[in-house]
N, C-alpha and C positions, 0 to 999 in steps of 0.2 A: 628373831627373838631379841637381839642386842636393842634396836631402836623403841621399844615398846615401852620399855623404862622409860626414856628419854623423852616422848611422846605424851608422856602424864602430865608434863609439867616440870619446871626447875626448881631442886628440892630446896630447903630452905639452909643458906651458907651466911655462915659467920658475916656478922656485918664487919666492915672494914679490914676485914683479910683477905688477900690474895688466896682463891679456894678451887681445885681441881677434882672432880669425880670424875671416874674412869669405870668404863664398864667394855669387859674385853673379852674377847673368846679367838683360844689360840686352837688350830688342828695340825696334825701334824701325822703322813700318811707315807709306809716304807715296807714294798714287798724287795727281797735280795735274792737273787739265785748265785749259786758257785757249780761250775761245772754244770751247769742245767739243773740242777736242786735245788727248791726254795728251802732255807736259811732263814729267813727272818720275813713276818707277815706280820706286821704293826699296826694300829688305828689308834689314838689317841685326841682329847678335847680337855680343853681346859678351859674353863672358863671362872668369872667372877668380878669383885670391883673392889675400889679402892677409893681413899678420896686423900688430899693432900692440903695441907693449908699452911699457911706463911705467915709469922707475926716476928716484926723487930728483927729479924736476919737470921729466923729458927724455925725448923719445917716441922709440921705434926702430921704424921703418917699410917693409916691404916689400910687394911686388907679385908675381904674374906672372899672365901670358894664358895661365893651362891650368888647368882645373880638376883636380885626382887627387888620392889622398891624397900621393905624392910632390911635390908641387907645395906642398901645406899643410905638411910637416916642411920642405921647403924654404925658405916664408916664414916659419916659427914661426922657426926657427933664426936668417936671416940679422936679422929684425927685433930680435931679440935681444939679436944681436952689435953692433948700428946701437943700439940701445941704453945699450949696455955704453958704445961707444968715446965715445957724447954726453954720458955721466955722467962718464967720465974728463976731457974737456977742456970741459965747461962746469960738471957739477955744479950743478943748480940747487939742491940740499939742502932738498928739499922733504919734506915726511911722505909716507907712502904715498898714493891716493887712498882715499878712506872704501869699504866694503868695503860691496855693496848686497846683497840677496836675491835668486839668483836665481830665476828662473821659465819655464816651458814656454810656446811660444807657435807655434801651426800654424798654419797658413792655413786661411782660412773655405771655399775652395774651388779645384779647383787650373785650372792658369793652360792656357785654350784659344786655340790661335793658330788663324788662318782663312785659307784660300789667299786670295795677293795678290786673284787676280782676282774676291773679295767687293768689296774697296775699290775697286775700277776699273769693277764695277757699281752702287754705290751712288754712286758721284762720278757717274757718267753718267745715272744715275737724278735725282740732283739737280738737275743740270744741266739737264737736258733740260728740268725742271718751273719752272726761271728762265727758260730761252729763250721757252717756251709763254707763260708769264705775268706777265712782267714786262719789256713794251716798251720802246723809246727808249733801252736802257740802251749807251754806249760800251763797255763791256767789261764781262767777267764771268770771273772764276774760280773750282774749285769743287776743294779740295783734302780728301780722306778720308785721315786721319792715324791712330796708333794708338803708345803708348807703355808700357813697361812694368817695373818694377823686381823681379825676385825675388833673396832675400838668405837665406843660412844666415847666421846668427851666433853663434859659442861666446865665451863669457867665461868667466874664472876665477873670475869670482864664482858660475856654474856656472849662466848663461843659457843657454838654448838656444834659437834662436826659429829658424821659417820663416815668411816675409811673401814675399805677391805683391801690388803694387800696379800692376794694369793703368787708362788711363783712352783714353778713346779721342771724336776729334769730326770733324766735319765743319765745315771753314772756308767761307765763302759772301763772295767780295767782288763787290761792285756797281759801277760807275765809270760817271756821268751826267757831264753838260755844262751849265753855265749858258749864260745867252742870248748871253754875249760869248765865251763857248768856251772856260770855264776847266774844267778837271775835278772832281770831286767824288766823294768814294770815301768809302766802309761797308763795315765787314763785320760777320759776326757765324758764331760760334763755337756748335754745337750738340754734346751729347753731351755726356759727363762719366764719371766710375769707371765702371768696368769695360771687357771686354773687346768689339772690336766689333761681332760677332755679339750680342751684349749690348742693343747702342746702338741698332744700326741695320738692324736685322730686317725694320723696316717706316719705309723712309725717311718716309714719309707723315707721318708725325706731326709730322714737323718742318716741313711747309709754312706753316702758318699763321706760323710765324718767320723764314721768305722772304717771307712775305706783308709781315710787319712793316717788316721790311729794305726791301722795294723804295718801301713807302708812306715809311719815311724821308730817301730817298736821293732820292723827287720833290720830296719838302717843302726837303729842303737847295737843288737845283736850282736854287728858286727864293729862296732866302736872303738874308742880309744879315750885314754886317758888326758885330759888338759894339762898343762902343761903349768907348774903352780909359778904362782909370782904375778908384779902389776903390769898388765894389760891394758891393749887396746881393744874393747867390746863393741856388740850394738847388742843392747838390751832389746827382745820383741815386745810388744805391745804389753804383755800377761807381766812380762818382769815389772817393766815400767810401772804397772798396775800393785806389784807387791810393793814395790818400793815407796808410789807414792800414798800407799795406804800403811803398809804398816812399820815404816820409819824416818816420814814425813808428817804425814796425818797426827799420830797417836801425840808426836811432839807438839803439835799446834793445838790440841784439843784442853779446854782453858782451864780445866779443871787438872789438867794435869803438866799446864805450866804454872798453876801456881802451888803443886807442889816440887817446882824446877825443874821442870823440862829444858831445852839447852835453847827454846826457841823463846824465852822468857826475856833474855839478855838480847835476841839477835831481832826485834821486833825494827821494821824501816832498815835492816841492815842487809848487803848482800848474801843470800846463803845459797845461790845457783849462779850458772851462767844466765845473761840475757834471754837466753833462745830456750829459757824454762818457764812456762806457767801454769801454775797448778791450782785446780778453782775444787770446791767441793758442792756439786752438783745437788739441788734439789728435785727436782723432774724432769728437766730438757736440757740436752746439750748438744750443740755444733750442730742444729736445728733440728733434730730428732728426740724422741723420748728417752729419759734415761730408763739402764736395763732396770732400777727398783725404785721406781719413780716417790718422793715424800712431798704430800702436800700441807701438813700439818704436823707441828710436833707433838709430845703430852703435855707438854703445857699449853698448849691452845696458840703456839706462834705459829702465825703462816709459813710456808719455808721460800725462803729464796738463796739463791746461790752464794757462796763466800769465797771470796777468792784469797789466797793463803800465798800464794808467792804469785809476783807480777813483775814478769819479766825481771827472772833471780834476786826479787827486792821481796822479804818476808812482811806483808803488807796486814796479816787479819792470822784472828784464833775465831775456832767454833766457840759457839757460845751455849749456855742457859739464860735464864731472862735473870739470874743473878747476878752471874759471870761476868754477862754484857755490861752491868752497869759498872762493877767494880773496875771492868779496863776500859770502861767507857766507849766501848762498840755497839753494836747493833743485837741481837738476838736475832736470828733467822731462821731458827726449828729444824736444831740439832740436838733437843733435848727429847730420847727415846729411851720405850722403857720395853722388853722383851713379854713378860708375862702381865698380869692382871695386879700379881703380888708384889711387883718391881718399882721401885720407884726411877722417875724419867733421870739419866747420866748423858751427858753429851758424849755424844756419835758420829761418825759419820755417817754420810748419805750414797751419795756418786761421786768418789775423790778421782780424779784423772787429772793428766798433764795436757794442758791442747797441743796440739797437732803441729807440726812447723809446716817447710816447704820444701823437705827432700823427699827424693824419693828412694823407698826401700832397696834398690835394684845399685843403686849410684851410690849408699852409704856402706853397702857391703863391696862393690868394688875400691872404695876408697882406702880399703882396708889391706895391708899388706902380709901379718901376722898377726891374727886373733881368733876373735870367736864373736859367731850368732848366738846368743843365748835367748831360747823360745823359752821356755818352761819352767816355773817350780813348781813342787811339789808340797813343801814347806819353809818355815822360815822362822826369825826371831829378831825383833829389834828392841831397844832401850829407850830410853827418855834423853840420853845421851844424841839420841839420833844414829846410834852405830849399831851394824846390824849382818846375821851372816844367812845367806837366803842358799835353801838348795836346787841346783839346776838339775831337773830330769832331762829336758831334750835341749838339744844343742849340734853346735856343726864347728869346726874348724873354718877358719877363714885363709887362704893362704894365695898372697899373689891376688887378689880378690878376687876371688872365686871360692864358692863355698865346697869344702872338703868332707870329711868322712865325721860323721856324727860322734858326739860324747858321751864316754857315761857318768855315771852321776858325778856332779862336784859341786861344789860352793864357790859362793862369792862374799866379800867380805866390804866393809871398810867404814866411812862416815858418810851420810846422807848428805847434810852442807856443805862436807869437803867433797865429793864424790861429783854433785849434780855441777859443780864450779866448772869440771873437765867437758859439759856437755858442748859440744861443737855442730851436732847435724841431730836433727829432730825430724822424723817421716811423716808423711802428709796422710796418715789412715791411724785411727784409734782403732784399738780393740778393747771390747770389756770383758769382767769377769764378773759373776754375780752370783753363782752358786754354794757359796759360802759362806760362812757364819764366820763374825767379828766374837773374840772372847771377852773382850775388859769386862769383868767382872759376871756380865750378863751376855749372854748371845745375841746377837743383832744381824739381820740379813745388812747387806753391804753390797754397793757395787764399786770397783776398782777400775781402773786403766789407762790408756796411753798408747801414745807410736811409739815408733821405734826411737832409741836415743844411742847415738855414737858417745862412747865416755872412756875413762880411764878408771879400771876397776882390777884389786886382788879378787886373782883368781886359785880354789885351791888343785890341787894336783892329783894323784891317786890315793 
C-alpha cells in the first residue's frame, strides 16, 4: 500500500525549500501470558503522512491519519503555509539547508504480518517449556511481542526511499524468593530484526536461554548484598550497552548539546581513557549487521556511522542536516521520527563501545575484590553525563574468582569521569536491541559493548 503513492509520481513541493513527505505505517503486535493466562492479546496499525518544509531556519509541519494522494497535496500545502507564517514572525534568516544527492532506496524484502494466533502459540509454547523445567519459580510471565516501521520518503533533493524495519522477541520473566521471602526477578528478551514468523519458527532454539535464565535466577535466590562504596568493576557487555547509550549517547546528540549538554564544552577534549571507543552504528559493525540496522534517516540522509569518542578523545555529535551545519559537521541519518505524526529528532542508531583485546576469563581474574556486573533492569542519566543504573544480575569477584551472585543494587557516578578509570576492555561485544529509547518519542535502538574493567560507586543494600 505505502509505495503506491509514491509510484504516481513526486507531488508538486515548494519551489526553493528544503521539502520532506512521509508516508508511514507503524504495526505493533503483543499477546502476554502470566501464569499460563493470556493477559493481553493486542493488534494495532497506524498509519498516515506528513510533509515538512524549511524556509530561512523555520520548519512548517504537518500531519494527517489517511494515507491517499489527496491527504499528501493536503499536507504538502498546509506544511507550507505553517512555513510561510513561521518565517513571517520569527524569521530565523538562515541560508538554505546544503542541497545533498539524492538516491533510490527499496526494501531488501517486503514486510509479512502473521495471524495473531502465531504469537499466542509460540507464548504458550514457551511457557509451557518454563513450567516443565524450571521448578520453585514464584511467577512466570511469557510475553510474544512484534514491532514494525515501513516509511515512503520524498525529498526535494529527489530521494526516494522505501524502508521496512520489522524486529520481533519473546520476553521470558522469572520471579523466585529468597529464604526470608523477598522476591527476586529476571528476564530476558529473545529474537531480534525481522519479522516473527522470522524469529520464531522453531521456538526451540531459544531453550538453552531459558535454561540460562532459570540457572540465574536460583543463583540470585541465594544472593548477597554488594557492598556500597567505589569499586573496582567489570561491566558485561549489556551494562557497557546502558551506559554507552543512555549517559554517553543522550550527551552527544546535537540537539541536546545545544541546549548544554556537558559534552558541549568537552568537544576534542579527553572524556575516556585511551582504551575507549565509541562509534554510533548505522547498519554494520565489527563486520556483521548491526542488531537494528538504519539505512536512511526522515530526512532523506543516507546513514553512515559517527564516531563520538576516539580513543577517549570526544571527536563528533549526531547530527540533523541543521544541526550538522550549525557545528559544521557532517549529517549522517540520525534524524528519526517514531509515528507518521512525529516530526524526525536526532537519535540514536547502534551506539556501542568497540571491542579491545582482553579477555573476559583474565579481566575477572585480575580482579582481587569486586564485582561482575551482567545486567540492568533500568536506569537514568542527565545531560550532566551523571547517572545511576540498576543492576539485576551480578557476582562477587573475590581473589579473582567469581563468587556468589547479587541482588539488586545500583551504580552511580559521571560518565566522563568514570570511562577515565577504564584499563581492560574484552575482546566480544554484546547487543541489546529490544527496547525502546524515550526522548520525547519512542525509538527502537540498538546498544552495546564488551566488557570494561573500571572504577565505579557501587550501592549497598
Amino acid at each position: 500500500m505505502l509505495q503506491e503513492l509514491f509510484d504516481n509520481g513526486r507531488p508538486a513541493f515548494a519551489p526553493g525549500a528544503h521539502t520532506e513527505l512521509r508516508g508511514q505505517l507503524n504495526r505493533s503486535r503483543r499477546v502476554t501470558l502470566l501464569g499460563g493466562n493470556v493477559i493481553a492479546n493486542s493488534r494495532s496499525d497506524i498509519s498516515g503522512v506528513s510533509a515538512r518544509v524549511y524556509k530561512n531556519g523555520t520548519w512548517g509541519f504537518s500531519s494527517m491519519a489517511e494515507y491517499s494522494e489527496d491527504a499528501a497535496g493536503t499536507v504538502l500545502k498546509a506544511a507550507s503555509e505553517n512555513a510561510e507564517f513561521m518565517d513571517r514572525h520569527v524569521n530565523g534568516g538562515k541560508e538554505p539547508l546544503p542541497v545533498t544527492e539524492g538516491f533510490v532506496l527499496v526494501p531488501e524484502k517486503d514486510m509479512q504480518d502473521v495471524p495473531q494466533k502465531m504469537y499466542l502459540d509460540v507464548a504458550k509454547t514457551m511457557d509451557a517449556y518454563v513450567q516443565s523445567h524450571c521448578p520453585g519459580l514464584q511467577s512466570r510471565t511469557v510475553a510474544a511481542t512484534a514491532d514494525s516501521m515501513e516509511k515512503c520518503l520524498l525529498t526535494s533533493d529527489g530521494t526516494r526511499c522505501h524502508t521496512i524495519s520489522p524486529r520481533s522477541y519473546v520476553y521470558v520473566f522469572m520471579t523466585a524468593q529468597t529464604n526470608d521471602g523477598t522476591p527476586v526477578e529476571l528476564f530476558k528478551a529473545v529474537g531480534g530484526e525481522g519479522t516473527f514468523d522470522e524469529n520464531f519458527a522453531d521456538p526451540q532454539r531459544y531453550y538453552p536461554e531459558i535454561d540460562r535464565l532459570y540457572e540465574q535466577v536460583m543463583l540470585k535466590r541465594e544472593g548477597v548484598y554488594a557492598q556500597a562504596g567505589l569499586k573496582t568493576v567489570i561491566l558485561g557487555g549489556m551494562m557497557t550497552g546502558m551506559l554507552s547509550h543512555e549517559a554517553v549517547g543522550h550527551t552527544v546528540e546535537a540537539d541536546l548539546v545545544l541546549g548544554g549538554s556537558v559534552a558541549g564544552p568537552c568537544l576534542n577534549r579527553r572524556v575516556a581513557s585511551d582504551k575507549v571507543t565509541l562509534t554510533d552504528f548505522a547498519h554494520h559493525a565489527f563486520g556483521e549487521r548491526c542488531p537494528l540496522p538504519v539505512f536512511v534517516d526522515d530526512e532523506g540522509v543516507r546513514a553512515e556511522d559517527v564516531t563520538l569518542i576516539d580513543h577517549g578523545i570526544l571527536t563528533g555529535y549526531m547530527n540533523s542536516r541543521e544541526s550538522a551545519r550549525h557545528f559544521g559537521m557532517r549529517a549522517a541519518g540520525n534524524a528519526r521520527a517514531w509515528q507518521f505524526s512525529d516530526e524526525p529528532l536526532i537519535r540514536m542508531r547502534n551506539t556501542a563501545v568497540h571491542p579491545g583485546a582482553d579477555r573476559l576469563e583474565d579481566m575477572i581474574a585480575s580482579v582481587e575484590d569486586g564485582y561482575y556486573l551482567v545486567d540492568s533492569g533500568n536506569g537514568q542519566a542527565d545531560t550532566t553525563g551523571e547517572f545511576m543504573f540498576g543492576v539485576t544480575m551480578g557476582y562477587e569477584i573475590k581473589h579473582g574468582k567469581l563468587g556468589k551472585a547479587l541482588l539488586d543494587t545500583t551504580i552511580s557516578g559521571v560518565a566522563f569521569e568514570m570511562l577515565k578509570t577504564v584499563d581492560m576492555v574484552s575482546d566480544t561485544v554484546v547487543w541489546s536491541s529490544s527496547g525502546f529509547c524515550g526522548k520525547k518519542q519512542p525509538m527502537p535502538v540498538g546498544m552495546g559493548g564488551p566488557a570494561l574493567r573500571c572504577q565505579v560507586m557501587i550501592g549497598g543494600r
